[in-house]
C-alpha positions as CSV (number, residue, x, y, z in Angstrom):
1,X,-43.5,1.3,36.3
2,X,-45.8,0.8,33.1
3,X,-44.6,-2.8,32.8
4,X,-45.3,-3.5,36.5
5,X,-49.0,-2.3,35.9
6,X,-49.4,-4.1,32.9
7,X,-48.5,-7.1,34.4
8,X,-50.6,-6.9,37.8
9,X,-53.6,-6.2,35.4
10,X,-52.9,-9.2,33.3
11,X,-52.1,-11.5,36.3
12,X,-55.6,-10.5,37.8
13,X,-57.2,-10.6,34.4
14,X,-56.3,-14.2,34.4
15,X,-57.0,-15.1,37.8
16,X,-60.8,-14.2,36.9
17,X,-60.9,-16.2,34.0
18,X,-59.5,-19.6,35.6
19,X,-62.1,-19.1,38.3
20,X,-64.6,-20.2,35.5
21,X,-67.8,-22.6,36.8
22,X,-66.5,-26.4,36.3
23,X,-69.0,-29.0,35.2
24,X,-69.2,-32.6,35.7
25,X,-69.5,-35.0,32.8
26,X,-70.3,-38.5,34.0
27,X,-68.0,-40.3,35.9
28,X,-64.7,-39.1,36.7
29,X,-64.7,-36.5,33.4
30,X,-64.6,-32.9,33.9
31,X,-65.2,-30.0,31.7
32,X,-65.4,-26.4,31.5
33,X,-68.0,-26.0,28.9
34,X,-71.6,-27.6,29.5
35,X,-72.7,-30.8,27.2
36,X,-75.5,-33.0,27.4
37,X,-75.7,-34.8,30.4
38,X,-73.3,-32.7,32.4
39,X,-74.3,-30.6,35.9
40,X,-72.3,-27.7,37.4
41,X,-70.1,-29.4,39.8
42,X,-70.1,-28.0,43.3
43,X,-66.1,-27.9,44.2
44,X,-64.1,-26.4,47.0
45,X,-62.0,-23.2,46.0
46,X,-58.6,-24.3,45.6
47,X,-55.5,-22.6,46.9
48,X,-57.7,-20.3,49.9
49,X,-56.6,-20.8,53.5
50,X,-60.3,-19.8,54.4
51,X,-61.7,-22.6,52.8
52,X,-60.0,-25.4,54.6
53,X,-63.2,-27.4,55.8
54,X,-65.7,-28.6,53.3
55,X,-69.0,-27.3,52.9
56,X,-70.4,-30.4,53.1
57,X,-70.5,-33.1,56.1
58,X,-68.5,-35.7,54.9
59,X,-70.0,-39.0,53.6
60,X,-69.9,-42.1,55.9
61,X,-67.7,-45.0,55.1
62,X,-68.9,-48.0,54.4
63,X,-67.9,-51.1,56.7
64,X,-65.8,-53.3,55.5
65,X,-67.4,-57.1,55.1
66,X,-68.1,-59.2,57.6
67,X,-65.4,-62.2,57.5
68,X,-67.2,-65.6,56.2
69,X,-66.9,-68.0,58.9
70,X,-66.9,-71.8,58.3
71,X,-67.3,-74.6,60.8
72,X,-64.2,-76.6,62.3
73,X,-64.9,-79.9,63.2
74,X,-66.1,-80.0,66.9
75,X,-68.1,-77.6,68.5
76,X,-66.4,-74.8,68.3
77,X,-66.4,-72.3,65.0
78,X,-63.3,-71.0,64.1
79,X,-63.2,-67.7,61.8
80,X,-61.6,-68.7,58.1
81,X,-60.6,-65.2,56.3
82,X,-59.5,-65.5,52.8
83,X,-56.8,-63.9,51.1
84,X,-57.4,-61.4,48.1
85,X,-56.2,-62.9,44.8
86,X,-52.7,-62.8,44.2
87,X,-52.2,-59.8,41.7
88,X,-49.8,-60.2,39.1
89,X,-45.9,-58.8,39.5
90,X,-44.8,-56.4,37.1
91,X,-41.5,-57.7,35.3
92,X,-38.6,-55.7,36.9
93,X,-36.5,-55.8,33.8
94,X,-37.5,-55.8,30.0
95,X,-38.2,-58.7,28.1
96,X,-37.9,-60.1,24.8
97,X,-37.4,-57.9,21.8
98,X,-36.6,-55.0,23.8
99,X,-34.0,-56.8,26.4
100,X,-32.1,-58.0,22.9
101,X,-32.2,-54.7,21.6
102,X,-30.8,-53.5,24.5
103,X,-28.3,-55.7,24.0
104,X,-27.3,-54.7,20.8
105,X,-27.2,-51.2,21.8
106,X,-25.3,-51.6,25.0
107,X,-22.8,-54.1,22.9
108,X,-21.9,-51.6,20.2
109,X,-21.6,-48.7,22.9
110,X,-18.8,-51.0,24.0
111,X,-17.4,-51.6,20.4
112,X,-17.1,-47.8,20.0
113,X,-15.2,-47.0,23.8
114,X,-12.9,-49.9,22.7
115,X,-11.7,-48.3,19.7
116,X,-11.9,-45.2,21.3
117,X,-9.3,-46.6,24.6
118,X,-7.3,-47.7,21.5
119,X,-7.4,-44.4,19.6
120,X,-6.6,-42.4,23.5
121,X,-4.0,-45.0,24.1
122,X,-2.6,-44.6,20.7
123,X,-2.0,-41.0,21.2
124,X,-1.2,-40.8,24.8
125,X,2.2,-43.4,23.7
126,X,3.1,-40.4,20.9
127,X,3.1,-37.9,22.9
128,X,5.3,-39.5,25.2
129,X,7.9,-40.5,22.8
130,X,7.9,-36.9,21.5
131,X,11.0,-34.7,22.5
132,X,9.9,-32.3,25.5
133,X,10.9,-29.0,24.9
134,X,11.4,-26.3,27.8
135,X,9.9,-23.5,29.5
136,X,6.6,-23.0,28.0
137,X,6.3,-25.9,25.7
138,X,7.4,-28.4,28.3
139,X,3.9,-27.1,30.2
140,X,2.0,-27.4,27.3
141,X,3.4,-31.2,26.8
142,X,2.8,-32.1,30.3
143,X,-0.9,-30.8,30.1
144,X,-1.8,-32.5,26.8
145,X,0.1,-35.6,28.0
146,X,-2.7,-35.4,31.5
147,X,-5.2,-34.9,29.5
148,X,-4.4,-37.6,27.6
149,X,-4.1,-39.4,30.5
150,X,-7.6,-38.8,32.0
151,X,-9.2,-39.4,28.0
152,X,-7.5,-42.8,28.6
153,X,-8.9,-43.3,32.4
154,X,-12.5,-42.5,31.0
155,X,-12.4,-44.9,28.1
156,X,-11.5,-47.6,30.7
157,X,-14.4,-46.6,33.2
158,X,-17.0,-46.6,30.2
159,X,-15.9,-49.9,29.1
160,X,-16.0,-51.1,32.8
161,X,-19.6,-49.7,33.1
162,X,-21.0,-51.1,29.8
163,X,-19.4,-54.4,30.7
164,X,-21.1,-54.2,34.5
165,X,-24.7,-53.4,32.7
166,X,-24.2,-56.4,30.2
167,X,-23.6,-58.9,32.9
168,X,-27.1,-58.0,34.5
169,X,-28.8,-59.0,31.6
């Protein structure tokens, strides 16, 4: 019951002090402690269903520009709108230093799951050849000859993978 009380009282001991004034520094750049050149900023609670229209009317929006219109040869005018600039296109995959690094990475990834297959492989062919016993150490074959089995089926997916990812470079 104490705990319950002590946290209620902290909770609302918080919510009062992140209700603090806010204060507007410039453009864009908000504080919660006055400096020179900022002004108390008059915000809109947050988070209150009451409060779901502004205080404020809204501001009006300014009208777009008029389209500039150039003369086509006769009499009549025809209406010429120009495209924005073109903006440029982010590269969709990494270049230079980084795409080689990459590489490197993503090559000795494959180095290391090709002597692991060989290493899974290795073992999963001794444990074949071993003598199977009965009863409960026949089980115990069988399971560490699956496992084996599925150590083996990874390697070869991880090697298919890495190989996949270096052909898209």
């Amino acid at each position: 019951m104490q705990k319950t009380t002590l946290l209620t009282i902290f909770a609302l001991s918080c919510l009062s002090a992140a209700a603090g004034p806010v204060y507007s520094c410039g453009n864009g750049s908000y504080s919660s402690k006055p400096g020179p050149g900022c002004q108390r900023a008059d915000l809109p609670t947050i988070g209150r269903y009451s409060a779901a229209r502004p205080r404020s009317t809204p501001a009006p929006v300014a009208a777009a520009p008029a389209p500039q219109r150039a003369a086509a040869a006769g009499s009549q005018q025809a209406a010429v709108y120009r495209a924005p600039a073109p903006q440029p296109v982010a590269a969709a995959a990494p270049s230079g230093r980084t795409n080689s690094g990459r590489r490197m990475i993503l090559e000795q990834e494959l180095a290391n799951e090709r002597r692991a297959l060989a290493t899974a492989q290795r073992a999963l062919t001794e444990s074949r050849t071993m003598p199977k016993g009965d009863g409960a150490a026949y089980q115990a074959h069988q399971a560490r000859v699956s496992s084996l089995q599925s150590d083996v089926l990874d390697r070869q997916q991880n090697i298919q993978a890495l190989q996949r990812e270096l052909s898209r470079m």
